[in-house]
C-alpha positions as a LaTeX table, in Angstrom:
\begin{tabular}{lrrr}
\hline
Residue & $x$ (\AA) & $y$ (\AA) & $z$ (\AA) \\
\hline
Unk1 & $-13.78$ & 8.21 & $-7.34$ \\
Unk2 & $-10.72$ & 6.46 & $-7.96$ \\
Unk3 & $-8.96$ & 3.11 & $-6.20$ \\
Unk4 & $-5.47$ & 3.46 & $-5.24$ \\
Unk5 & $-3.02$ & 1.09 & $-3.93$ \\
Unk6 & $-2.25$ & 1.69 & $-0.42$ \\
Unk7 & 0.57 & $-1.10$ & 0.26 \\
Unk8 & $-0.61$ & $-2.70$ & 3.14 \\
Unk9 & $-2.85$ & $-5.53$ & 3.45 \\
Unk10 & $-6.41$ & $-5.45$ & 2.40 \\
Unk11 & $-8.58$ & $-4.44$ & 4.87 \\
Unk12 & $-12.69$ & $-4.22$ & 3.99 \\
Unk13 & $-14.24$ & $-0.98$ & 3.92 \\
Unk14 & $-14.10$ & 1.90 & 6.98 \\
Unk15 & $-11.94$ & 5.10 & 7.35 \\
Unk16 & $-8.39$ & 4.75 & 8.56 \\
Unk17 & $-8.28$ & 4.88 & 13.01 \\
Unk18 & $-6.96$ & 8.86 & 12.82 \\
Unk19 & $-4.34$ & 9.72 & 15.33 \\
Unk20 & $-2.96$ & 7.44 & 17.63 \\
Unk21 & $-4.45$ & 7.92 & 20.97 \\
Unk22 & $-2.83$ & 7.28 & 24.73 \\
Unk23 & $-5.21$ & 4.26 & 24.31 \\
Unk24 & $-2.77$ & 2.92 & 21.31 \\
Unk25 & $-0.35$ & 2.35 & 24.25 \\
Unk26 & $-2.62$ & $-0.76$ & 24.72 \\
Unk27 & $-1.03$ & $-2.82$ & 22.10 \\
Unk28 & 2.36 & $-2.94$ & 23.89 \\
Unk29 & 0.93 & $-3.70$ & 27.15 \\
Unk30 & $-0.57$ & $-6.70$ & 25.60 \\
Unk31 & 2.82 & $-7.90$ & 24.66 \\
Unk32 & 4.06 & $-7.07$ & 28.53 \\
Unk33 & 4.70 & $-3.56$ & 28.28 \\
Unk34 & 3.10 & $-1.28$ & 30.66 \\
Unk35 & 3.08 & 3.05 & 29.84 \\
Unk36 & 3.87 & 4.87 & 32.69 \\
Unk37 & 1.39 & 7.83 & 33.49 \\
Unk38 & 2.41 & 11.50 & 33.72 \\
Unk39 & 4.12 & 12.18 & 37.60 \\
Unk40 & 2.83 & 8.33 & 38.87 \\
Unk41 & 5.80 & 5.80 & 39.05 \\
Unk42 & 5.84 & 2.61 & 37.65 \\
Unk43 & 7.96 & 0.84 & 35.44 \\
Unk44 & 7.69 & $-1.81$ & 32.64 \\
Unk45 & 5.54 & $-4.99$ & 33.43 \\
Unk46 & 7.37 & $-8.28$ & 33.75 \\
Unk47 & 8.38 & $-9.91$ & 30.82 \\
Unk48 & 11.79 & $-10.41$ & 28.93 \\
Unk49 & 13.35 & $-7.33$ & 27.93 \\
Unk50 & 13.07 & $-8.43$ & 24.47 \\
Unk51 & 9.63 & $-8.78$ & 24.22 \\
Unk52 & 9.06 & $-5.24$ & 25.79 \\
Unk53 & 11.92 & $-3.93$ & 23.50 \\
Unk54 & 10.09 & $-5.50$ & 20.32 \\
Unk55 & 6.29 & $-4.19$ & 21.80 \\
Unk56 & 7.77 & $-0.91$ & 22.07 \\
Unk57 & 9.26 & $-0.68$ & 18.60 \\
Unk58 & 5.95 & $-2.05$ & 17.11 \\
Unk59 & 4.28 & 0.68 & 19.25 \\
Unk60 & 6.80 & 3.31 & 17.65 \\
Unk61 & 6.64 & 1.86 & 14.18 \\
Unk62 & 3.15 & 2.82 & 13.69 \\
Unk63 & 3.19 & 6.08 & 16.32 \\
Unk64 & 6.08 & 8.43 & 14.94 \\
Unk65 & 5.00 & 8.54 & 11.05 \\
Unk66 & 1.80 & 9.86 & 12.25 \\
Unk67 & 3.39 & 12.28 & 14.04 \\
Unk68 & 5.79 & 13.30 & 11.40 \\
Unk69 & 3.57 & 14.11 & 9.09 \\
Unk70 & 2.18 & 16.88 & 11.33 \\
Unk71 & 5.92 & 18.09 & 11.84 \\
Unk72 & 7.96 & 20.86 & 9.55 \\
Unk73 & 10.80 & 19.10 & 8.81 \\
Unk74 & 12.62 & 22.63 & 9.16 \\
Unk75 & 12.12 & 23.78 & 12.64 \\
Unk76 & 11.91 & 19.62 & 14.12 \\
Unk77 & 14.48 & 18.08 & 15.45 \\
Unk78 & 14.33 & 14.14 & 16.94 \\
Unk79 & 14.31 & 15.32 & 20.69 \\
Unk80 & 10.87 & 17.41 & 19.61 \\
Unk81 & 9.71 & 13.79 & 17.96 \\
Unk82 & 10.62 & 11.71 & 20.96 \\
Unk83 & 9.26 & 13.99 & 23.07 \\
Unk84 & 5.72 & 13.87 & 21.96 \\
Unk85 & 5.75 & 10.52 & 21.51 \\
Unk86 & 6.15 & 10.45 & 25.54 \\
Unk87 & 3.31 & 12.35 & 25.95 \\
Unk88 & 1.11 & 10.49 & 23.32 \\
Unk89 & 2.46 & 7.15 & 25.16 \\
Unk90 & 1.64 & 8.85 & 28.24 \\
Unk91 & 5.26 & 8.13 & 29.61 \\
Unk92 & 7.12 & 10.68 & 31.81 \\
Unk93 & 10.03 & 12.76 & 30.59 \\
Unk94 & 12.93 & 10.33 & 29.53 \\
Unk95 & 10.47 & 7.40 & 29.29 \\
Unk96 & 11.71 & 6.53 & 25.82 \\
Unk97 & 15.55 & 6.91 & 26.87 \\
Unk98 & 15.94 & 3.42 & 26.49 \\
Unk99 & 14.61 & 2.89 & 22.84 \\
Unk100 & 16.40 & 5.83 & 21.52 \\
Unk101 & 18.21 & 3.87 & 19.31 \\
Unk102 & 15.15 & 2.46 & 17.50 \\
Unk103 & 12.98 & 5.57 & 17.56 \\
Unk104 & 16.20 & 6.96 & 15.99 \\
Unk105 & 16.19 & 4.82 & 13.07 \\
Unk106 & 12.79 & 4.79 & 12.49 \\
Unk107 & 12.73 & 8.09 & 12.11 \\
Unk108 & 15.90 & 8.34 & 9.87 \\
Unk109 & 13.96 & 5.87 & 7.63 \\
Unk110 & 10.61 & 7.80 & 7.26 \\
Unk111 & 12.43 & 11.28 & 6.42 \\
Unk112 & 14.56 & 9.61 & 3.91 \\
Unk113 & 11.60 & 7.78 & 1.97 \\
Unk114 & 10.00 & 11.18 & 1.40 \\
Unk115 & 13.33 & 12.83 & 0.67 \\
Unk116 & 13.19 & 15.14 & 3.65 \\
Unk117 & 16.27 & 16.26 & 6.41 \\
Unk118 & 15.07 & 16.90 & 10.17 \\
Unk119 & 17.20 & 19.47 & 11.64 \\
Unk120 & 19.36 & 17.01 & 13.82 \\
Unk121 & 20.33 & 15.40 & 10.59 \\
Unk122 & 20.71 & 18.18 & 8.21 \\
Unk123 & 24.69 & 18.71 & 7.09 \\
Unk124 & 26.10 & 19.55 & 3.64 \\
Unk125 & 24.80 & 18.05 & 0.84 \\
Unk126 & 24.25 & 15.13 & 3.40 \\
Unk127 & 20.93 & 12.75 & 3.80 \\
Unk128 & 19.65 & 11.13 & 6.91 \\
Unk129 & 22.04 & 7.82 & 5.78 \\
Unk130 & 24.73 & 9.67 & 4.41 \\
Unk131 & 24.33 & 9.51 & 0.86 \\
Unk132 & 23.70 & 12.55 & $-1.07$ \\
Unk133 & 20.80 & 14.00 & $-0.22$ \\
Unk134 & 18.38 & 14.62 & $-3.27$ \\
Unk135 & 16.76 & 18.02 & $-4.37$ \\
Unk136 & 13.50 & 17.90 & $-5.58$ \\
Unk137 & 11.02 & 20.69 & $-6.58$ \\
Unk138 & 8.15 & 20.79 & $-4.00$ \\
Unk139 & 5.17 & 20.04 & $-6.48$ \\
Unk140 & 7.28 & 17.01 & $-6.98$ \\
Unk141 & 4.39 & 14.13 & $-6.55$ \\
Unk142 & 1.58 & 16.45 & $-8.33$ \\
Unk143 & 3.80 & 17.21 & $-11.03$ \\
Unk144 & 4.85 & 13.40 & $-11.55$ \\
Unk145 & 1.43 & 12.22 & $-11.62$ \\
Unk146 & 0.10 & 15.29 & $-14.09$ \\
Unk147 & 2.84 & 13.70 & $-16.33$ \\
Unk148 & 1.65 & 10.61 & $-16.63$ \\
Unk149 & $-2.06$ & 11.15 & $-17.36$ \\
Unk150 & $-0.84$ & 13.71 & $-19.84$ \\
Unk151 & 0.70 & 10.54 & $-21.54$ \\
Unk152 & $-2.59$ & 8.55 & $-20.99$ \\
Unk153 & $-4.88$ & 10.73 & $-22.38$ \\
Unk154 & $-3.08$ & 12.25 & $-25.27$ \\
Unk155 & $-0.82$ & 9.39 & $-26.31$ \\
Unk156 & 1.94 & 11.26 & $-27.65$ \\
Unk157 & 5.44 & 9.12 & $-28.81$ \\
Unk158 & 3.55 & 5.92 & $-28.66$ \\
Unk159 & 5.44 & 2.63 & $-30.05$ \\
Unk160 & 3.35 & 0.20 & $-29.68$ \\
Unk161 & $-0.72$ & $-1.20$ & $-30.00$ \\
Unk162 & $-2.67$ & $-3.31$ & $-27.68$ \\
Unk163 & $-5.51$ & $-4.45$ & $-29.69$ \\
Unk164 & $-8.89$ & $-6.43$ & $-27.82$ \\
Unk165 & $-11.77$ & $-7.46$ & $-30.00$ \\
Unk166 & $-12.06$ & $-4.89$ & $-32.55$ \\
Unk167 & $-10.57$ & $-1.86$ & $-30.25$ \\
Unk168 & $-7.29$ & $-0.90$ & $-30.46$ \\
Unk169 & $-4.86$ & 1.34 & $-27.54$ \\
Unk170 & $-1.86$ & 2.96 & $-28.52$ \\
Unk171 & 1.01 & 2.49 & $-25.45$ \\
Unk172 & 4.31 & 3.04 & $-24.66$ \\
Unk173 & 5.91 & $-0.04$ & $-24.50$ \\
Unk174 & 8.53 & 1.38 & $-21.56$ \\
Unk175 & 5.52 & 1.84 & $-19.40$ \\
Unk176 & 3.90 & $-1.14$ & $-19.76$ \\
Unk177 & 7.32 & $-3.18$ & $-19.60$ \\
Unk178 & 8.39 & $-1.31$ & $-16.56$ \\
Unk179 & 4.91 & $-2.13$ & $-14.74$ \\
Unk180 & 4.71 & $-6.20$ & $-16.38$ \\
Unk181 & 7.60 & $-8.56$ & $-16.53$ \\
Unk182 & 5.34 & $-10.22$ & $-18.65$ \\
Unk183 & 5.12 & $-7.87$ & $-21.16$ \\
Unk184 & 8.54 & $-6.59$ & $-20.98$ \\
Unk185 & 9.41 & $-9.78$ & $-21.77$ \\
Unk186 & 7.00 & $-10.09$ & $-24.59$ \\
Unk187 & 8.12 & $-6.55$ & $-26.19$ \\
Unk188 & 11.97 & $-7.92$ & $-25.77$ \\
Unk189 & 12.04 & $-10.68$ & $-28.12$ \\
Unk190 & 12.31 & $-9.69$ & $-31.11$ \\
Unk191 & 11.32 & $-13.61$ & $-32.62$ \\
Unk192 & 7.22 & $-12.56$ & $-31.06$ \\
Unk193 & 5.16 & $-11.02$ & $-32.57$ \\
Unk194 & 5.07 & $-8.60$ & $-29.83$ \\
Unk195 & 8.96 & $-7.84$ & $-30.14$ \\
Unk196 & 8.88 & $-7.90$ & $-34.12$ \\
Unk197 & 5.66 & $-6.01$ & $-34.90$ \\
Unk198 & 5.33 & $-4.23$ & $-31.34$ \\
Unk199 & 1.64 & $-5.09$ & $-31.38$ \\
Unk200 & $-0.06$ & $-7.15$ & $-28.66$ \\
Unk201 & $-3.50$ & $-9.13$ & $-29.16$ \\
Unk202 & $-5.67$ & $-9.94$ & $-26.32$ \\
Unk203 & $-8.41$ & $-11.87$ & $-26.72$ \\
Unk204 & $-9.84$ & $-13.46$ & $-23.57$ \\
Unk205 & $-10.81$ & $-10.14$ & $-21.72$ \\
Unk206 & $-12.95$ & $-7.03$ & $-22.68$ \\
Unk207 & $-11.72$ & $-3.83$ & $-24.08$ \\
Unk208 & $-13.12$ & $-1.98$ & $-20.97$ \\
Unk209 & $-11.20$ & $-4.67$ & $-18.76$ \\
Unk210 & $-7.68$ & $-4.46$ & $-20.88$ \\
Unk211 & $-8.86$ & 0.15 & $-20.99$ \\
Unk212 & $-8.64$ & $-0.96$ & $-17.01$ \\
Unk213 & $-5.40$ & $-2.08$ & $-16.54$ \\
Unk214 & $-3.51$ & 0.46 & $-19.05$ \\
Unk215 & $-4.66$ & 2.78 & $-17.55$ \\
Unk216 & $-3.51$ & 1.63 & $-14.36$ \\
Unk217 & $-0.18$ & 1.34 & $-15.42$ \\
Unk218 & $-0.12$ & 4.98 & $-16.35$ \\
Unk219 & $-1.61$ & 6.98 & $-13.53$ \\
Unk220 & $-2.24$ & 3.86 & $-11.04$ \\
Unk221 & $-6.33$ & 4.31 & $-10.59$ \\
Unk222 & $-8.92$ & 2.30 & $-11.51$ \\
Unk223 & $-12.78$ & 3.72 & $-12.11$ \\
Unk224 & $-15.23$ & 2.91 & $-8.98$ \\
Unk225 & $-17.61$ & 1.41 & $-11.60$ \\
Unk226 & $-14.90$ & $-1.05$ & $-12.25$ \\
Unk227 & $-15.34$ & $-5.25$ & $-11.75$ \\
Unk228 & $-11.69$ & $-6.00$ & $-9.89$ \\
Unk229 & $-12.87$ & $-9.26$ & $-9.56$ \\
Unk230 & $-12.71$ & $-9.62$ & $-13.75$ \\
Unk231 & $-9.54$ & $-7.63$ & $-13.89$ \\
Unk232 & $-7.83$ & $-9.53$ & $-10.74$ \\
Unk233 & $-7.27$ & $-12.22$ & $-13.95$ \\
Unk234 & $-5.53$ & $-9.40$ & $-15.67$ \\
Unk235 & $-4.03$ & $-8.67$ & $-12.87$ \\
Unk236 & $-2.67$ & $-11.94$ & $-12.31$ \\
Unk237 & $-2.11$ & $-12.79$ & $-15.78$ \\
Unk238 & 0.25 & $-10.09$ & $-16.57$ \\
Unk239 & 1.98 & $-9.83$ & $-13.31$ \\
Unk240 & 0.97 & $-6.19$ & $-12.53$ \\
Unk241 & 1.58 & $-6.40$ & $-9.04$ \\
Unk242 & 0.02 & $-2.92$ & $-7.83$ \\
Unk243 & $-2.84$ & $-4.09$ & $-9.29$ \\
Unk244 & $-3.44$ & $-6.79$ & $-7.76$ \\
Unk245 & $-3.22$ & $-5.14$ & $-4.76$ \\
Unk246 & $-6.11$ & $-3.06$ & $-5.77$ \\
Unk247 & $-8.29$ & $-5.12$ & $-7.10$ \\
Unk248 & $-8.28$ & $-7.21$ & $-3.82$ \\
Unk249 & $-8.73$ & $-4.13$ & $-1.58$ \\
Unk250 & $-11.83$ & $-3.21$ & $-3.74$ \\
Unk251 & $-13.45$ & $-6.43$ & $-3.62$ \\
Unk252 & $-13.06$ & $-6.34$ & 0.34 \\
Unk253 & $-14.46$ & $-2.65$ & 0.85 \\
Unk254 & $-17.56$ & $-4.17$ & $-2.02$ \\
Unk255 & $-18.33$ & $-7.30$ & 0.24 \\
Unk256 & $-21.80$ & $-7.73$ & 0.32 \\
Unk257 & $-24.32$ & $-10.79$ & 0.22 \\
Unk258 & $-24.76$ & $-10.00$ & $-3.29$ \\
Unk259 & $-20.95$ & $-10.28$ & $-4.14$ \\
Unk260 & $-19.17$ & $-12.27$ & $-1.28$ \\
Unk261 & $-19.59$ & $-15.99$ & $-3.47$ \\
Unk262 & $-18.64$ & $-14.12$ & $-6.54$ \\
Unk263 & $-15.48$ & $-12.91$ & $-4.58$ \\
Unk264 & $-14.56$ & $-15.47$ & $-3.24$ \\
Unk265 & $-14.53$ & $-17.73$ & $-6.09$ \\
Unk266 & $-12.29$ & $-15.35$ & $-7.61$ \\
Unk267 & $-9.53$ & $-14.77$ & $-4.55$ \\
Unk268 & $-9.32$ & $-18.52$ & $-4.38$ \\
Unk269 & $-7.97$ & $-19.32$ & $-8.05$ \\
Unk270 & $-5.57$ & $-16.60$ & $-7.81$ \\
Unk271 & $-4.70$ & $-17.53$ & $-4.08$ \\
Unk272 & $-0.19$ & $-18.23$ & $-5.43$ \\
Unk273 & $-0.03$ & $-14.27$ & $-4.78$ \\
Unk274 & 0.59 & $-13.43$ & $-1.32$ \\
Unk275 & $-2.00$ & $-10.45$ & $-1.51$ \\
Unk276 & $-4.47$ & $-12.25$ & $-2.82$ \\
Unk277 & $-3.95$ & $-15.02$ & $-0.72$ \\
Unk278 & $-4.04$ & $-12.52$ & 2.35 \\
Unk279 & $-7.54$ & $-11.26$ & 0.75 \\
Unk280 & $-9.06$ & $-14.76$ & 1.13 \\
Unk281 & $-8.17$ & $-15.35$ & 4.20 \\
Unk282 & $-9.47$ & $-11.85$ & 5.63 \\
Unk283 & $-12.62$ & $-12.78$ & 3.20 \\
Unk284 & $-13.26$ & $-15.83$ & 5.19 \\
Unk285 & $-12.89$ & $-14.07$ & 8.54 \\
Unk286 & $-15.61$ & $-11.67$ & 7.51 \\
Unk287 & $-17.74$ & $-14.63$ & 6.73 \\
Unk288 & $-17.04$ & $-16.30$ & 9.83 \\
Unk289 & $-18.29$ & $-13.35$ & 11.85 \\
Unk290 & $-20.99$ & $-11.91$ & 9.50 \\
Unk291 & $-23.99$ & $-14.18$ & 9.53 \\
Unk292 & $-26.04$ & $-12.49$ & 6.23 \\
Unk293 & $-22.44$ & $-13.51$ & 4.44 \\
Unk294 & $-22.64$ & $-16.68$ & 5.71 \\
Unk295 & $-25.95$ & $-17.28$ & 4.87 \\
Unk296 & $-25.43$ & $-15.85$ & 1.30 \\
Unk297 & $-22.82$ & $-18.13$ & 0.81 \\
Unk298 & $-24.68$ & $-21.18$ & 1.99 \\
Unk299 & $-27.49$ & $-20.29$ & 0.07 \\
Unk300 & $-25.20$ & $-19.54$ & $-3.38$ \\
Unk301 & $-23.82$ & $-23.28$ & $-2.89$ \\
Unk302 & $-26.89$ & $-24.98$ & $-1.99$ \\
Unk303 & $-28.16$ & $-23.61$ & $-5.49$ \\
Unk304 & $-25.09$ & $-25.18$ & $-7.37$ \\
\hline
\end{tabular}
């Protein structure tokens, strides 16, 4: 099993919610929007328009990229989109008339990110926003990510060493300056010793730890069997943003009793980065509402 960043905040562990159900609707009429039901009347609950204009959109945000990525692109046009959403929304027939505009753009944004046309915007040579569309071979992401750990694992072309207590990793220093500022900037000046001899020395990690985060930046996993909260440092040290992403994700799904003072500890020095600092305070809501946390914790500093 491999981690993988999912660019979102951390969450701790449990399987994603699945579809959005009618019940999702729930979240707008919280912020004063009501969903009318199929051949009932009704009508938006009181509130400023705003408020049920920005409930809906949040509703929408989250609702049509799930449904998108059940649609073919080729044979799906926005009126099919919008049109399901009603249902899923439980709205009648020309519910979402009024937020056309914002379902509209939401959906021009998700087919564009994964380089796809619906049929309403399809033209020549034309994207969703007009620029030239790209074409791309279908195997596109597969293919991309075969290239990589064909780089990783056979190390062809390499110009550069990364050498931790006695070991020694051959890289390319274009993918490890394209994934660290910090090391691009290291690699750049020619007056260090990383610029002039293209060789970088770490000494104040493990080789399985610095292994870790190289291979990271080549194929973006890191090993189950892996200690994020050791390679956070890494992480943090050399600016590898992804990563840190990942490492605080893993330590949230690995909360335990055994681990949560460990963890801790570790998301609070590192708590400048927004993600981290996001993982902390989700960390401390788990602790506030788990009592064998709590009592872990309590325990762990009554022995310091």
């Amino acid at each position: 099993h491999h981690r993988r960043p999912n660019h979102g905040a951390p969450e701790r562990a449990g399987p994603g919610t699945g579809e959005v159900p009618m019940a999702r609707a729930s979240r707008g009429a919280a912020a004063g929007l009501t969903c009318r039901p199929h051949g009932g009347a009704g009508a938006p609950a009181l509130g400023g328009v705003g408020a049920r204009e920005a409930a809906m959109q949040e509703v929408l945000a989250e609702l049509i990229p799930r449904i998108l990525r059940c649609k073919s692109y080729e044979c799906t046009s926005i009126k099919d989109v919008r049109e399901e959403a009603e249902d899923r929304l439980g709205l009648l027939r020309g519910g979402l008339d009024d937020h056309r505009e914002a379902l509209t753009r939401i959906i021009k944004d998700y087919v564009y990110e994964h380089g796809e046309t619906l049929s309403d915007f399809r033209g020549p040579g034309s994207s969703p926003s007009g620029r030239p569309h790209k074409r791309r071979r279908v195997d596109l992401t597969e293919a991309s990510l075969a290239g990589w750990q064909d780089m990783w694992q056979n190390r062809r072309f390499t110009d550069a060493v990364v050498r931790c207590q006695g070991q020694s990793f051959a890289v390319h220093r274009a993918v490890l300056g394209s994934r660290s500022p910090v090391l691009a900037a290291m690699f750049a000046q020619e007056g260090l010793r990383e610029g002039a001899e293209r060789q970088l020395a770490i000494s104040d990690a493990e080789p399985q730890l610095v292994e870790a985060m190289l291979r990271y930046m080549y194929i973006g996993e890191v090993t189950e069997d892996t200690d994020c909260s050791q390679l956070l440092r890494l992480a943090d040290q050399y600016e590898v943003e992804g990563l840190i992403e990942v490492c605080c994700t893993a330590m949230l799904q690995d909360l335990s009793p055994e681990t949560v003072a460990g963890s801790l500890c570790c998301l609070r020095k590192h708590r400048h980065r927004e993600a981290v600092k996001a993982a902390y305070e989700r960390l401390l809501l788990n602790v506030q509402h788990d009592k064998e946390l709590l009592r872990a914790l309590a325990e762990h500093v009554s022995t310091e």
